[in-house]
C-alpha positions as a printed Julia matrix, in Angstrom:
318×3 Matrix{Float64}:
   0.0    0.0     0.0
   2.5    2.06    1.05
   4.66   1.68   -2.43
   0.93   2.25   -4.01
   0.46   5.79   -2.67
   4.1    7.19   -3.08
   3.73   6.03   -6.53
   1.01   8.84   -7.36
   2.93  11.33   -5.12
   5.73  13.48   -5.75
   8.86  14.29   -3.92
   6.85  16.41   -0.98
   3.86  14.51   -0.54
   1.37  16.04   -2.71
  -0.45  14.24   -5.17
   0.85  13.74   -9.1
  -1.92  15.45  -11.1
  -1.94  13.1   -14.87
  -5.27  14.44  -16.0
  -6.39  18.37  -16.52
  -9.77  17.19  -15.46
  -8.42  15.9   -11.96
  -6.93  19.19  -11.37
  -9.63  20.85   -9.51
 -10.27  24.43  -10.91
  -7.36  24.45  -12.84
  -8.96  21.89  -15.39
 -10.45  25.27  -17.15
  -7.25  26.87  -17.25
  -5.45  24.44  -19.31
  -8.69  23.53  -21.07
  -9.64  26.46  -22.38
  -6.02  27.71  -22.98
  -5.71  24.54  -25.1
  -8.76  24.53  -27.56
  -7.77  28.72  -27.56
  -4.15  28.01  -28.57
  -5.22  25.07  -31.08
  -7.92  27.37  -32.87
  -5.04  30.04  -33.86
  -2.53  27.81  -35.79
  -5.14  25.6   -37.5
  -5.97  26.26  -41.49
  -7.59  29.53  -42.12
 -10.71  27.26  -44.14
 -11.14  25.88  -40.82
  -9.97  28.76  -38.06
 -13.17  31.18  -38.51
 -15.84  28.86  -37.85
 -13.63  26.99  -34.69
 -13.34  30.49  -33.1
 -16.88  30.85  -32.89
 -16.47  28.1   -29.82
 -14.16  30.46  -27.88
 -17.07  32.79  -26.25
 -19.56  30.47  -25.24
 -16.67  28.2   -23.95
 -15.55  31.35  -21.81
 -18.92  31.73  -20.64
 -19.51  27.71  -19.13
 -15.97  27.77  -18.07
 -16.5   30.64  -15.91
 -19.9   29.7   -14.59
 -18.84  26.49  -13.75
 -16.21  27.68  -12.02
 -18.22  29.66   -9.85
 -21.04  27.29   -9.27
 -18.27  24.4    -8.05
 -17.04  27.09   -5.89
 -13.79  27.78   -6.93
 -14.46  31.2    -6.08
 -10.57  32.35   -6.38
  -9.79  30.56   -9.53
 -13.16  31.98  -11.41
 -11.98  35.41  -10.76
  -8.53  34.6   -12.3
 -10.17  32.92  -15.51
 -12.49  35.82  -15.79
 -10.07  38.2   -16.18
  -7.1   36.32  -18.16
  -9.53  36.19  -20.64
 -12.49  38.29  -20.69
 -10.49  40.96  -22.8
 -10.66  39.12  -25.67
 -14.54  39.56  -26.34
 -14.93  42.68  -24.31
 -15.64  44.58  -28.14
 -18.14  42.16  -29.15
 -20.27  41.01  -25.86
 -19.71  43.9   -23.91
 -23.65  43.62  -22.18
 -22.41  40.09  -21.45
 -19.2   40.51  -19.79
 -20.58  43.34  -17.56
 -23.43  41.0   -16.45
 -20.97  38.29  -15.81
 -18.4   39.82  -14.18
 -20.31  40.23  -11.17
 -20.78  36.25  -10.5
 -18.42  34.89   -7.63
 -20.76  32.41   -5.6
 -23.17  29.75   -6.47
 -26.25  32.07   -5.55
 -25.1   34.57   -8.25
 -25.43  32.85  -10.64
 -28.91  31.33   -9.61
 -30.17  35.1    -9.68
 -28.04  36.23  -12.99
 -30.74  36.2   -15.85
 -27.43  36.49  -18.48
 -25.8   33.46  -16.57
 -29.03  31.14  -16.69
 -29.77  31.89  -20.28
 -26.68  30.51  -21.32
 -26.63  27.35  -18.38
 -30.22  26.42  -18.82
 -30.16  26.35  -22.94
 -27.74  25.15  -25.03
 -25.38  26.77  -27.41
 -25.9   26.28  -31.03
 -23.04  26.58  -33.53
 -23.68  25.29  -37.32
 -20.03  23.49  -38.39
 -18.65  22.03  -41.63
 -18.39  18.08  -41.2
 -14.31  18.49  -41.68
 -14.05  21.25  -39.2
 -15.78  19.04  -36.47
 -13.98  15.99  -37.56
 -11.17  17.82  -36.93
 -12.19  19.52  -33.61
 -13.19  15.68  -32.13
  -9.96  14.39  -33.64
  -7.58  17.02  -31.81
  -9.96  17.02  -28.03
  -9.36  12.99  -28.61
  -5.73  13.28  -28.87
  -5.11  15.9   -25.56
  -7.6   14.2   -23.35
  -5.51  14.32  -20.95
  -4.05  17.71  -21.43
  -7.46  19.45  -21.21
  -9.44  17.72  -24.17
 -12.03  16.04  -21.74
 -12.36  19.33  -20.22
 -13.72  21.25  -23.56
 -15.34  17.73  -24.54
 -17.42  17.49  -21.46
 -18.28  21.1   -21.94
 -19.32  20.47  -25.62
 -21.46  17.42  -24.76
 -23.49  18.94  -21.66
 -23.78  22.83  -22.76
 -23.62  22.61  -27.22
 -25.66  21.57  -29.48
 -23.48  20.95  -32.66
 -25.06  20.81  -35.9
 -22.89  19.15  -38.83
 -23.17  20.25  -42.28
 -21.48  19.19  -45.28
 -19.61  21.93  -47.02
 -20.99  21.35  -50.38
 -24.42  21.49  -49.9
 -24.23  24.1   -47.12
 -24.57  27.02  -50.11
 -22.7   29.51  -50.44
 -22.11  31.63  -47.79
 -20.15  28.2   -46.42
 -17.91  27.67  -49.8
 -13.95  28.23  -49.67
 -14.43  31.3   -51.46
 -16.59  33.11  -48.63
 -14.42  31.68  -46.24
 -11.26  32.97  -47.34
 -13.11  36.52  -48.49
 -13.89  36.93  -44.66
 -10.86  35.86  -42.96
  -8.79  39.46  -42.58
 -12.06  40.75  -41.01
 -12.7   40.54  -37.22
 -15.96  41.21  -36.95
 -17.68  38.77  -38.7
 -21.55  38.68  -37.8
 -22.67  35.42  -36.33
 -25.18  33.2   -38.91
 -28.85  33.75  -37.48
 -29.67  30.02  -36.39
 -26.47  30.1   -34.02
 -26.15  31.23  -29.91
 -28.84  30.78  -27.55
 -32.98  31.06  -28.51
 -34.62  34.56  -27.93
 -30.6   36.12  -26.67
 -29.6   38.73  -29.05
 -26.44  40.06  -27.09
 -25.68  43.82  -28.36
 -29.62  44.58  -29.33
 -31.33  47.67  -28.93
 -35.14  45.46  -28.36
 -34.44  44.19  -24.84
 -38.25  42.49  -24.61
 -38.69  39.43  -23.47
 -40.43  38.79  -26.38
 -37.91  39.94  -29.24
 -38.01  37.39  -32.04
 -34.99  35.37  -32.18
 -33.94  36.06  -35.29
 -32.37  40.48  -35.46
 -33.66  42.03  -38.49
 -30.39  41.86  -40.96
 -29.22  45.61  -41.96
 -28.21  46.45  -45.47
 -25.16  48.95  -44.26
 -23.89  48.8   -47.99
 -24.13  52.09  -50.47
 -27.48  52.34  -52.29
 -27.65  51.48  -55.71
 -27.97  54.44  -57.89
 -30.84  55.02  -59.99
 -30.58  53.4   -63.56
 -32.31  56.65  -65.15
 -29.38  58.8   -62.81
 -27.01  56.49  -64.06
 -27.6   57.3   -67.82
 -28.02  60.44  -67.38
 -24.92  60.79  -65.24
 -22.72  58.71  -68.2
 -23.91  61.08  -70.79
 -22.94  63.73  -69.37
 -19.14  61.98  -68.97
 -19.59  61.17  -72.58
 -19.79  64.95  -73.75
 -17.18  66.13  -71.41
 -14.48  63.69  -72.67
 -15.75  64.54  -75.98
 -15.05  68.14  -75.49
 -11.49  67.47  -73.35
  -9.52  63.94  -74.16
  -7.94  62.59  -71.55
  -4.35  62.33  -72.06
  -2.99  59.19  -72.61
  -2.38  56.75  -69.71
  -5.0   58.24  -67.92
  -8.87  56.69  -68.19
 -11.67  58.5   -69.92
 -14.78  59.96  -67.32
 -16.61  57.47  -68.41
 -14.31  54.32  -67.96
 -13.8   55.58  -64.15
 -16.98  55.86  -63.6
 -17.74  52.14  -64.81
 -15.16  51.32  -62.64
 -16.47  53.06  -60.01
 -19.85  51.29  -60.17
 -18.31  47.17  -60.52
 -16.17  48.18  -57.1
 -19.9   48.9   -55.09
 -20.64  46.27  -53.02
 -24.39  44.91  -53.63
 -24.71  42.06  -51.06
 -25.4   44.14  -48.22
 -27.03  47.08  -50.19
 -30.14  48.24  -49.49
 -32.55  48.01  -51.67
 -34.07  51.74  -53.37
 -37.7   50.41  -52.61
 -37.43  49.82  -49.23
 -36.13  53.6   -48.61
 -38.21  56.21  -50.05
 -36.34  58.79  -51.61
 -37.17  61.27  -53.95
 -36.35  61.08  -57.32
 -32.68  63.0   -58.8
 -32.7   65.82  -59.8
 -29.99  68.0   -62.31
 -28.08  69.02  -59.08
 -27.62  65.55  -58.09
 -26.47  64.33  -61.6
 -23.76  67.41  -61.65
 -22.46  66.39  -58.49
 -21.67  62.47  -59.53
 -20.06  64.09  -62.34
 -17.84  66.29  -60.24
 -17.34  63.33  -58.08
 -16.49  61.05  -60.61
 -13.99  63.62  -62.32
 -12.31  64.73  -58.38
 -11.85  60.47  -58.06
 -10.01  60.14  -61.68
  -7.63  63.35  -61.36
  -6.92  62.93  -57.63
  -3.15  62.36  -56.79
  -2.12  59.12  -56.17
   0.76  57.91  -53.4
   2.44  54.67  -54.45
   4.53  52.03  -52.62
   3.24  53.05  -48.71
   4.32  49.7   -47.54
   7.39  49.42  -48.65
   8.04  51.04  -52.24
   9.38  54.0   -52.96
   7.16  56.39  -53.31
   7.24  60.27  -53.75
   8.04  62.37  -50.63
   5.04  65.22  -50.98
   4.05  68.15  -48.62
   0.1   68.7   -47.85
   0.61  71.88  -48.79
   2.58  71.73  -51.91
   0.61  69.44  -52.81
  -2.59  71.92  -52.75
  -0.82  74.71  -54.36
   0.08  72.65  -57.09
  -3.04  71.34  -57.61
  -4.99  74.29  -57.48
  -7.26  75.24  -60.61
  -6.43  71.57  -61.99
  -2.85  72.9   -63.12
């Protein structure tokens, strides 16, 4: 017996810990520092729908922390890692950060949202093959941890890539990758919680009404009217050569607008152009074609310019 117990022991007694999940408290720690280190050197195909595990992972580690009463060791998690979503659930982490005891968390309407439903996340069948695969292979460095997490508070929902649409395809994926902010898709996070909404009812549908933040379209009778008046100015002054026409900027001008997130000219009721309007595209579309350009910022060699030479200069287009 004796040879028994020192073998689990270490030098001074104390017990050898082999499992994160035997470690009392700490078993978040290297749990979640695991699945948060794993998520930033996997593929980028794969990396922005695995980070959407990170916040709702924060939130049952912490609350579980505090409802096993590890009162010091909650505090600690919530703050080695609450700065990371402070920008995007910033109604959430103020309501959390309160929660130290048991009873909080009973009374915390933000806490028993999240503990009494669970989580839904929509993932690509190779992305959660891939999640499984890695928790499998450190389950004893902290994979149990997240797994046990994923099985009691998550409900996963596996899609296959191809048939997904879309907004799912490698394309998308990639397009969206240098951008933080990504919105998350409507049939994800917990039923009737719309963290960051204006409608705080009770009864707020589920589902936020999507905004269209992108530039409206112009009008098509605007936008002939607008190109024929380019026409007759390049008609009347050439542009030099090298440089585009009026009319081939402002072609380009109208491929670059974004129309996936435009709004629509029906829904908003504006009245129609007038001349005024069509004489200021123009201008606009002539101050965009003959404005100066500054090459090689990030590591060319560019011209060294002054502001104000720069105005004098271009004064009176001269």
């Amino acid at each position: 017996m004796l040879r028994k117990e020192s073998a689990i022991q270490d030098a001074e007694g104390r017990p050898v810990i082999n499992r994160a999940e035997d470690a009392g408290g700490e078993a978040y720690f290297k749990g979640y520092d695991l699945i948060m280190r794993w998520t930033e050197t996997v593929l980028d195909i794969y990396k922005i729908e695995l980070e959407k595990l990170l916040w709702p992972l924060f939130v049952y580690s912490f609350t579980t922390l505090v409802v096993e009463y590890y009162p010091k060791d909650s505090e600690r998690f919530f703050k080695a890692y609450r700065e990371r979503f402070e920008k995007d659930c910033p109604d959430d982490i103020r309501d959390l950060s309160n929660l130290s005891l048991p009873e909080h968390v009973e009374r915390n309407q933000t806490a028993q949202l999240y503990r009494n439903n669970k989580y839904r996340v929509t993932l690509t069948t190779s992305a959660y093959s891939l999640l499984i695969q890695f928790l499998e292979s450190k389950d004893a460095e902290g994979g149990s941890v997240i797994n046990s997490l994923l099985t009691r508070h998550f409900q996963i929902n596996s899609v296959d890539r191809t048939a997904a649409g879309e907004d799912r395809s490698l394309a998308r994926i990639l397009s969206r990758r240098d951008h933080d902010n990504d919105a998350p898709a409507e049939d994800e996070g917990i039923p009737g919680h719309n963290p960051g909404s204006a409608n705080t009812d009770k009864n707020a549908p589920p589902v936020l009404t999507k905004l269209a933040l992108g530039p409206l379209p112009m009008e098509p009778e605007m936008m002939e009217d607008v190109k024929a008046e380019l026409e007759e100015r390049d008609a009347a002054n050439p542009p030099p050569s090298g440089r585009l026409t009026l009319v081939e900027e402002f072609e380009q001008r109208i491929k670059k607008e974004p129309t996936d997130d435009a709004p629509t000219r029906d829904a908003i009721p504006f009245p129609p152009s007038l001349a005024r309007d069509v004489a200021m595209e123009v201008q606009r579309i002539k101050e965009n074609r003959d404005r100066f350009k500054v090459e090689g910022r990030t590591g060319g060699v560019g011209p060294g310019l002054s502001v104000t030479m720069f105005t004098l200069h271009n004064t009176f287009d001269r």
